[in-house]
N, C-alpha and C positions, 0 to 999 in steps of 0.2 A: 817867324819872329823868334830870335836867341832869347834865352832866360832872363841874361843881362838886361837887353832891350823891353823887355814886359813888367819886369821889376822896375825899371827907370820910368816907364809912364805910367804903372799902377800910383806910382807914389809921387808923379807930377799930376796927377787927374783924379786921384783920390778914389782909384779904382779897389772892386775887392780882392782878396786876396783868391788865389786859382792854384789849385781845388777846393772850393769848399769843403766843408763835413757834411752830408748828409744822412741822415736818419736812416742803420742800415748801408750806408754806404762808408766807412771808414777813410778819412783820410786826415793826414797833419796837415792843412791848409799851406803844405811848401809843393810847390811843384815840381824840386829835384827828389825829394824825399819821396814822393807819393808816382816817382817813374814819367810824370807827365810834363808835355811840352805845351803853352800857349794855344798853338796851331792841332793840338790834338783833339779834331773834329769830335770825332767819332766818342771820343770816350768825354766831351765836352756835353752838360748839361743844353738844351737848344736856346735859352736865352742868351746863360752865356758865350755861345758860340757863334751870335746871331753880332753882339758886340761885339768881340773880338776881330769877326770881319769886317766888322766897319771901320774899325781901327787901322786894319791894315795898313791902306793907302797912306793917311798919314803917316804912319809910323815911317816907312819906309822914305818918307823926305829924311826925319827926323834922321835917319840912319847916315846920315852922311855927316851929321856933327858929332859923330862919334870919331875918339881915336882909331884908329888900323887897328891897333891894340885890343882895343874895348870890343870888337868886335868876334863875332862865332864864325870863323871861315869855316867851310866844310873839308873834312877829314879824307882825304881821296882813300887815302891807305887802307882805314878802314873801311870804307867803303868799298874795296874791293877784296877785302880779305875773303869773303865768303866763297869767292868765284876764285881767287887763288889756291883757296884751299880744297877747293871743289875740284881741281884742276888737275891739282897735286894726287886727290883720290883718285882720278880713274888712273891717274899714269900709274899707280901702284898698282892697283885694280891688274890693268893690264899687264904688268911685269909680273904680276903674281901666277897670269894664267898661263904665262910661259914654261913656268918650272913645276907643272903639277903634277905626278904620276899618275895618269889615268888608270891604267893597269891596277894600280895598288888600292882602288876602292874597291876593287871584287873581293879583296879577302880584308878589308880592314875593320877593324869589330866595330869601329864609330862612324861609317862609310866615308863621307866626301872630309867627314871633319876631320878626319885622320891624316889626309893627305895635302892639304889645304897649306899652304906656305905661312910663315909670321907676316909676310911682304900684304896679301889676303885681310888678316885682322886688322894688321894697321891701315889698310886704307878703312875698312868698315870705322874701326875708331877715328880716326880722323874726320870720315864721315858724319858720324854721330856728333863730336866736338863742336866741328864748323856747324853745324844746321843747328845743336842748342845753343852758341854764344850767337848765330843769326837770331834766330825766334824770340828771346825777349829785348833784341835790341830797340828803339824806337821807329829807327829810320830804315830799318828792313821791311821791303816791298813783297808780295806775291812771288815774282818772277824768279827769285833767287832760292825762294822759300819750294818752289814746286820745283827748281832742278835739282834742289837737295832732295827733295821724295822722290823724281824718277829716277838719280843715281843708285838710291838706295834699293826700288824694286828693280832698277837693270843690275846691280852686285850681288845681291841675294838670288836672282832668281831666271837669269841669263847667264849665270857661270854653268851647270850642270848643259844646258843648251851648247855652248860653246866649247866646253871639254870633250862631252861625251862624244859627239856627231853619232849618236843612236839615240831613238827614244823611250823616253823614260815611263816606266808602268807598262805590268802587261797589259792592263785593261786597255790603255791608249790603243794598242797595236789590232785590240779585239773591234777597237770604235773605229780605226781606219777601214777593218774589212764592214762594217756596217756601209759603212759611207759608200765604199767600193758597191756592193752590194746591190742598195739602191740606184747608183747610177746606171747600172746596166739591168735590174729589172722591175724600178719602181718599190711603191712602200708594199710589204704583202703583210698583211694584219694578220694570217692566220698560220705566218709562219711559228712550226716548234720548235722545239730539240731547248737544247741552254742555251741560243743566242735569240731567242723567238720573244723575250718581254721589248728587247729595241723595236721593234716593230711597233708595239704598241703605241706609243713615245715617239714618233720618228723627226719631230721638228730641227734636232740640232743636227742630226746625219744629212734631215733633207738640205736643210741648206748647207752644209758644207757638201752636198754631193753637187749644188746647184753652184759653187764658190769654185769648185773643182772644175765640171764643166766649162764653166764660164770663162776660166784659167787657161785652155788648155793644157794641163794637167794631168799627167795619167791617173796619179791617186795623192790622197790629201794628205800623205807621208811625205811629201814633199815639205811642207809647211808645219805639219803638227809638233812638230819640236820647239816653233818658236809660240805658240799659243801660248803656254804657262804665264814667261812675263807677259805677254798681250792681255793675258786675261787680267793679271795682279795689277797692272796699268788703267785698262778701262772700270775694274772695280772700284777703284778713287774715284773715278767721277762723279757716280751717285753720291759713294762717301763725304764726299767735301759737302756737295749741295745737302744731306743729310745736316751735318754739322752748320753747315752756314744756317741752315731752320731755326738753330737754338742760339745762333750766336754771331754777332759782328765782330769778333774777335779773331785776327788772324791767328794768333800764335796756337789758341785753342782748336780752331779748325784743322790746320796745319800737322798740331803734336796728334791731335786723333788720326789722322792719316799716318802717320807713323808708327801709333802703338796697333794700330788696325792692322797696319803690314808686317810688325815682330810679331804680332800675337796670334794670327794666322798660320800656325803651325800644320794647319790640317791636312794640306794636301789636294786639295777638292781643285786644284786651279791648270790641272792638266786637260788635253782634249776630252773634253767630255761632256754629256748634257747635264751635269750637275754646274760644272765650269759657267753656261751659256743661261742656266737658266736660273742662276744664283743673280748674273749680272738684271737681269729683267726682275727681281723680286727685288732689286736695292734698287732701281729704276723707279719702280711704283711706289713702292714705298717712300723716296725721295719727292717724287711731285704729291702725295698725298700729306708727305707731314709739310711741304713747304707754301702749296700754294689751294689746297684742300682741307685745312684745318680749322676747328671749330671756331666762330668768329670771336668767342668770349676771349682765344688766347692772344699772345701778342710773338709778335717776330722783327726780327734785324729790319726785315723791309716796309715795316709797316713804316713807312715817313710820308708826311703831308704830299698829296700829289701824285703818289706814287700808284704806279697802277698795276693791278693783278687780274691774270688770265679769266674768263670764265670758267665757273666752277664745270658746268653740264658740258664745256669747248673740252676741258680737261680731261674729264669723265667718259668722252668719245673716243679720245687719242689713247685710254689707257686701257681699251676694249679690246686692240688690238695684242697688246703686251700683254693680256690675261689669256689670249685664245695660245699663244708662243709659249706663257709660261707652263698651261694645260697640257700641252700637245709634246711638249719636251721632257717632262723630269714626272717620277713619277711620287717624291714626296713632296716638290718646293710648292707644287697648286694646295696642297695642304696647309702650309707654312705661311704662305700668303693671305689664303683664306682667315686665317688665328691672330695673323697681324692686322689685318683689317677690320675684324670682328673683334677682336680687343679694345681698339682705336673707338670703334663705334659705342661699343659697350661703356664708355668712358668718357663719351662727347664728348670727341679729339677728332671727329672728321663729317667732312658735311663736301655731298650727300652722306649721311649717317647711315640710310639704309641699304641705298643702291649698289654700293661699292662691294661691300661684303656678301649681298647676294647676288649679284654678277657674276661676282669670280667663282660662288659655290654653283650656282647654274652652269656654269662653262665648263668647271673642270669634272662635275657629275656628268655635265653633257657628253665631254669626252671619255671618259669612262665607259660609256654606254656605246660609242660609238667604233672609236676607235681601239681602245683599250679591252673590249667586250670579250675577243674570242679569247684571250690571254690571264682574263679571269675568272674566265666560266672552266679552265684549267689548271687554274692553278689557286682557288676560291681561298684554299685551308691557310695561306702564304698570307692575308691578310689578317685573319684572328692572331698568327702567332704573334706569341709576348702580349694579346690584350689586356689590359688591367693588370697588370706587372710591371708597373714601373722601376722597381728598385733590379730585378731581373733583367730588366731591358738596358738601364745604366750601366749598370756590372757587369756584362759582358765580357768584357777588354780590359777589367779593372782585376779578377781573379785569376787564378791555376795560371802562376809562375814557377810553380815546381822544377820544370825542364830548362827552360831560359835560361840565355847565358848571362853574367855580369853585365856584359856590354849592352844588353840589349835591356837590361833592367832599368841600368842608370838611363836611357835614353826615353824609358816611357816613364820614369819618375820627373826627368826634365821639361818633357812635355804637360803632365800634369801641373808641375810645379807653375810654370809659364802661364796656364790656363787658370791657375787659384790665383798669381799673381795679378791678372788683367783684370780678375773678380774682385779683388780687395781695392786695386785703383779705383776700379770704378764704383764700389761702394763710398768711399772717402772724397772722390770728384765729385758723387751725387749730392752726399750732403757739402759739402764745401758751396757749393752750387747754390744750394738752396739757402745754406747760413748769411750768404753776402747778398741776397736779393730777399728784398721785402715784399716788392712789384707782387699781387696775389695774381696776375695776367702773367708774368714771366713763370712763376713758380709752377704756374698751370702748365703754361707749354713744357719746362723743363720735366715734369712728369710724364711726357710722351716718352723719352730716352727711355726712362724704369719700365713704363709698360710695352716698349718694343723690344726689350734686352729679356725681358721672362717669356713672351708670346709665343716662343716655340716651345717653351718646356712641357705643356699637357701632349706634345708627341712622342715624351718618355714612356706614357702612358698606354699607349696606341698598338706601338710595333717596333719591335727592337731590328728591324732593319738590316736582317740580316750581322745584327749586330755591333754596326756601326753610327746606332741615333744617337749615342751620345756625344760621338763627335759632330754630328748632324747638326744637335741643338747648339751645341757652341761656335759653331759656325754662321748659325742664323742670329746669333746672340754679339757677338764678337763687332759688326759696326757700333750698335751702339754704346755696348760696355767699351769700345775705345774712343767714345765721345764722353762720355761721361768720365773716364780716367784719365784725361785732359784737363780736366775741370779740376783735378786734385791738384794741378799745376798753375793753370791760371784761372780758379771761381771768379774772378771779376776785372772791368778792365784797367782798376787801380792796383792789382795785385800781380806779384812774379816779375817786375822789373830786374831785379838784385843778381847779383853773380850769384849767390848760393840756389835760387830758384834753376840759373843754366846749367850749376854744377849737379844738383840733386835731377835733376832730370837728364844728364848724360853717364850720370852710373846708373839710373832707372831702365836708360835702354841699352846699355851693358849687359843688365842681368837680362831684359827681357830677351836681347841676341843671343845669350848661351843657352837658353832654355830653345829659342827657335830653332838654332843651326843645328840641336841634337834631337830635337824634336822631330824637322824638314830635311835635314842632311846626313841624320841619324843612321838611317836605311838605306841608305843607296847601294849599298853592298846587295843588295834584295831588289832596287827599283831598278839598278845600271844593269844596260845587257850587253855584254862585249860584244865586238864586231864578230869574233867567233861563232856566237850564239846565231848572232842574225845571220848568218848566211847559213847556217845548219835548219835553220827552221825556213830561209828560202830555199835550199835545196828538197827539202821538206814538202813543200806545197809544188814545188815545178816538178816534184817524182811521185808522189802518192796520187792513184784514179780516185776517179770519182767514186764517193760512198767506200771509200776505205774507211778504217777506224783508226784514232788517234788516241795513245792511251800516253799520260803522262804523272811523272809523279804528282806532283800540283799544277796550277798552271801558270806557274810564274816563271815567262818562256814567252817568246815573241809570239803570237800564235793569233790565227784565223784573220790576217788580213787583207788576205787573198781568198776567193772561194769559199764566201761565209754558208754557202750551204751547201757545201760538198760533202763534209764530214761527220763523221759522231766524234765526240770526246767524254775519255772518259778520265779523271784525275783519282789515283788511289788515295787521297789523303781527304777526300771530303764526297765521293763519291756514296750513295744509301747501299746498304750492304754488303761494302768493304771496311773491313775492320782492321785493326794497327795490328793484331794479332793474328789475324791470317794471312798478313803481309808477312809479320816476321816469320810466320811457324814456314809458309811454304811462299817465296815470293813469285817464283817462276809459275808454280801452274794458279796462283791469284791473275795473274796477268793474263796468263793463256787463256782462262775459263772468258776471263773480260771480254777479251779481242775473239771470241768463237762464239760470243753467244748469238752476235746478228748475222754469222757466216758471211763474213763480209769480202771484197776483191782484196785486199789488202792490209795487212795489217802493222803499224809502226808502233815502236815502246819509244820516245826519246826522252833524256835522260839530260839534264843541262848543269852547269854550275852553281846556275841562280836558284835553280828549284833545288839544290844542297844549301844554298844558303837561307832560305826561307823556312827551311824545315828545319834547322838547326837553328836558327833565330824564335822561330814561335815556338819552340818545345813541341810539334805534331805530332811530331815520331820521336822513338827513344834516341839518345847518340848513335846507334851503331846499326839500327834499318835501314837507312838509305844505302851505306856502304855496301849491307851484304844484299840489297837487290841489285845494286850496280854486280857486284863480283857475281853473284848468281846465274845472273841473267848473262855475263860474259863465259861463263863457263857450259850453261845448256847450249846441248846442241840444237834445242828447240826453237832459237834465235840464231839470226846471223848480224852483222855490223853492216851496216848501210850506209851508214855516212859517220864519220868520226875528224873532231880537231881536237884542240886542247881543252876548249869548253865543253863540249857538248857532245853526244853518244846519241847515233840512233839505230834501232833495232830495228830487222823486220821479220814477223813472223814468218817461219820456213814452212809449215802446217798448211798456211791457209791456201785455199784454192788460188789455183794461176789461171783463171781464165781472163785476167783484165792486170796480168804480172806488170809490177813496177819496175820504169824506167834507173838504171843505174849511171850515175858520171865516173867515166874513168880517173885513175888517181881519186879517189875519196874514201880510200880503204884502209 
């Protein structure tokens, strides 16, 4: 029913005026004013929405004694703006990808962003445009609203996939040879050396070894390049259902999926069991805040009639996803645990008790079981950074001494990005809470607060290698981007007005430049040219078995093949190699490395990635990488093995030839 038409029979039937004011709920009793239509169910009080349809029919006679004139045709044009303009981004998108110099992200100081065409921004902005004047319109549906979010995680996160045709991260390349690994001889829990903690953990290798097989597939190198968006794609779907818990509001469910996917800077969404088992932690968590929540709060679905699962039916099916999230990752069953046990501490989940001790039985179960031999090894790896939280935080945050410019602004932008999603979501939280009086909504709405802090006592724990900080904000990041929604539309009589589309598409301007330097920052460090990868397959098809592999770091395509053939040893993080006996003597550092297991073979290889890595994190001074490269090309105690334009590999001349390495002619 048009405006015209509801105003004509309000005041032929002496109806009231629509939207009321309610207590707490703010509105100017006009319905253009207050964003709302007649027919808007959803954000309609139930009595009066219970009237309104009974009106319908009638009205709709009534509708034909109206002039042509008088009447609200609908608008095709706009109505298809969204998907025109939707249309018009990929064709840029795609024109973009045409002109990009791959090449030129190996040495560019701000990686992908450097190289990145204006053709690239403008579709993003464009992007961004169309899906904020879509979201607070009225008559925009789902359909349009979710192919602006998978536009947006196929542009962000499908270009590196489609440029590079290499894959990205060396860790990725280390997760292939797991995979590989276990297909041909099973999970072995008691394997060592530095790739022996997957073992522990093998849930994501098994099945992707089981995905692989099943494929016929040689190896999961085949596919692993296009996971990242696969992962950022199935991540929304818990997300939504997360959001839909707190809200029947599209545009709010919707803008959370967006700021969720700019403000995901981390990186966590390559091949990997952090990747697999982050998606099973927003899984559980999604059906426990939606359809296992305390009965006192209230939700979108609670409507007369309406029916919801059994809780203990629930409770069975999430048994499984607790043994997957255990058996895979080896901080998320923690994570889990904190969020569920927060929930419970808070009666915010019922079962109250069973849930959070489930999951701390499963995942101590597997500790014990399968994780056993790998920490009866490595025990001390667990205390480090105990009760050190601000130690564990700061990590990654001090001694930029060395660092280049570029490489400064890029971790200040990511920071900056990750205060900004913080401060949205404190201003969403309360905005939230200010326009709802409901003491049942305000209840539920306090779940957001207390699942966006649940990970932080793991600053506390273990610095992670160094990386919990970004750890916690990535466990934090759904719901601080539900809550940073809320700063935009706190209720469903708010954020109609063009200045609400307009302040929310330079919102995610700024959150984009903070992301694309934050995620595309490094690429000069994550890209491995095609040079690289065929130096390090030449690498594995010529070095025997129980050779040694000694590299400067190992950021390098490395052990994808023959994950337990070799030793490796990296000079720049290695226990008893120092930056100073590198620089004083590099050659016989290397030598002493590679001779200490008397091994059949011994290779030094030397790549472009691992100079940019070293010179991006300040590891070594400016001018040590260079003079071990010149060094080690000038001893006669090395020869060249394989050489392109990327990448140098040495093999030691010293070492025993009883198991001598195969040579390819021409690679010299």
């Amino acid at each position: 029913m048009s405006d015209e038409l509801y105003e004509h029979t309000r005041r032929s039937r002496d109806l009231p005026d629509w939207p009321p004011s309610f207590p707490g709920q703010p509105g100017t009793g006009n319905a253009a004013q207050d964003g709302l239509t007649p027919t808007d169910n959803a954000t309609m009080p139930l009595p009066v929405c219970t009237y309104v349809a009974a009106e319908t029919d009638s009205s709709r006679s009534q509708m034909a004694a109206f002039p042509a004139a008088r009447r609200t045709p609908p608008v095709l044009s706009w109505a298809l703006f969204p998907w025109v303009s939707l249309t018009l981004c990929m064709i840029l998108w795609l024109v973009a990808l045409n002109s990009v110099n791959v090449a030129g992200v190996a040495t560019a100081g701000l990686g992908l962003v450097s190289v990145l065409p204006v053709t690239f921004w403008a579709a993003v902005g464009l992007l961004m445009v169309s899906f904020c004047w879509t979201v607070t319109r009225r008559s925009s549906r789902w359909p349009v609203l979710a192919a602006h979010t998978v536009a947006l995680v196929t542009v962000l996160h499908a270009t590196p996939a489609i440029l590079y045709g290499t894959l990205r991260y060396s860790w990725a390349w280390k997760h292939i040879g797991i995979v590989d690994f276990i297909s041909h001889n099973g999970v072995v829990f008691n394997l060592g050396g530095i790739l022996g903690p997957y073992q522990g953990w093998p849930g994501f290798f098994s099945l992707n070894s089981f995905l692989t097989s099943a494929s016929g597939l040689n190896s999961s190198l085949s596919y692993a390049s296009w996971v990242l968006p696969f992962n950022d794609l199935i991540w929304l779907g818990p997300v939504l259902l997360i959001a839909r818990a707190f809200s029947s509001d599209k545009r709010l469910i919707w803008t959370a999926a967006w700021i969720f996917t700019l403000g995901n800077w981390i990186g966590q969404d390559y091949f990997s069991p952090q990747a697999f088992a982050y998606f099973l932690y927003l899984t559980v968590v999604a059906i426990c805040v939606r359809w296992l929540r305390e009965p006192q709060s209230t939700s979108p679905e609670d409507l007369p009639g309406s029916a919801r699962p059994s809780r203990y039916t629930l409770t069975l099916c999430l048994l499984p996803l607790m043994v997957a999230v255990a058996s895979t990752h080896q901080l998320t069953p923690f994570m889990l645990i904190t969020a569920l046990g927060v929930l419970a501490v808070f009666n915010q989940l019922q079962p109250r008790v069973l849930l959070p001790v489930a999951m701390t039985v499963i995942s101590l179960g597997w500790l014990a079981y399968g994780a056993r031999d790998w920490l009866a090894a490595n025990y001390s790896q667990l205390l480090q950074g105990f009760g050190l939280p601000w130690a564990n935080a700061s990590a990654h945050l001090v001694g930029q001494g060395a660092v280049p410019s570029d490489q400064i602004l890029i971790d200040w932008a990511a920071r900056s990005l990750s205060g900004a999603v913080g401060v949205l979501a404190i201003i969403g939280f309360w905005r939230y809470r200010r326009h709802h009086d409901d003491p049942r909504v305000r209840r539920a709405w306090f779940r957001v607060a207390l699942l966006a802090v649940a990970a932080i006592p793991a600053l506390a724990a273990n610095n992670y290698g160094g990386e919990i900080i970004f750890r916690v904000y990535l466990f934090a990041i759904p719901f601080m981007a539900i809550a940073a929604a809320a700063a935009f539309f706190p209720h469903l009589l708010r954020g109609r007005s063009i200045w609400t589309a307009l302040v929310l598409a330079v919102t995610f301007m700024l959150l984009l430049t903070g992301f694309s330097l934050g995620n595309f920052g490094q690429e000069s460090v994550n890209y491995f040219s095609p040079q690289e990868v065929a130096a390090s397959e030449w690498l594995y098809q010529t070095a025997p078995r129980g050779a040694v592999i000694v590299g400067a770091d190992s950021n390098f395509p490395w052990a994808f093949v023959h994950y337990d053939w070799y030793s490796y040893t990296f000079l720049d993080s290695t226990p008893g190699i120092s930056t100073t006996g590198v620089l004083r003597d590099p050659v016989g550092t290397v030598v002493s490395v590679m001779k200490h297991k008397s091994p059949p073979a011994a290779y030094l290889i030397l790549t472009r990635s691992q100079a940019t890595e070293i010179t991006m994190t300040g590891t070594w001074p400016a001018s040590t990488y260079n003079r071990l490269t010149k060094d080690v090309l000038t001893s006669r105690t090395f020869r060249i093995a394989y050489r392109n334009s990327d990448a140098l590999i040495f093999q030691l001349v010293e070492a025993p030839r009883q198991a001598s390495a195969r040579t390819a002619p021409g690679k010299y």
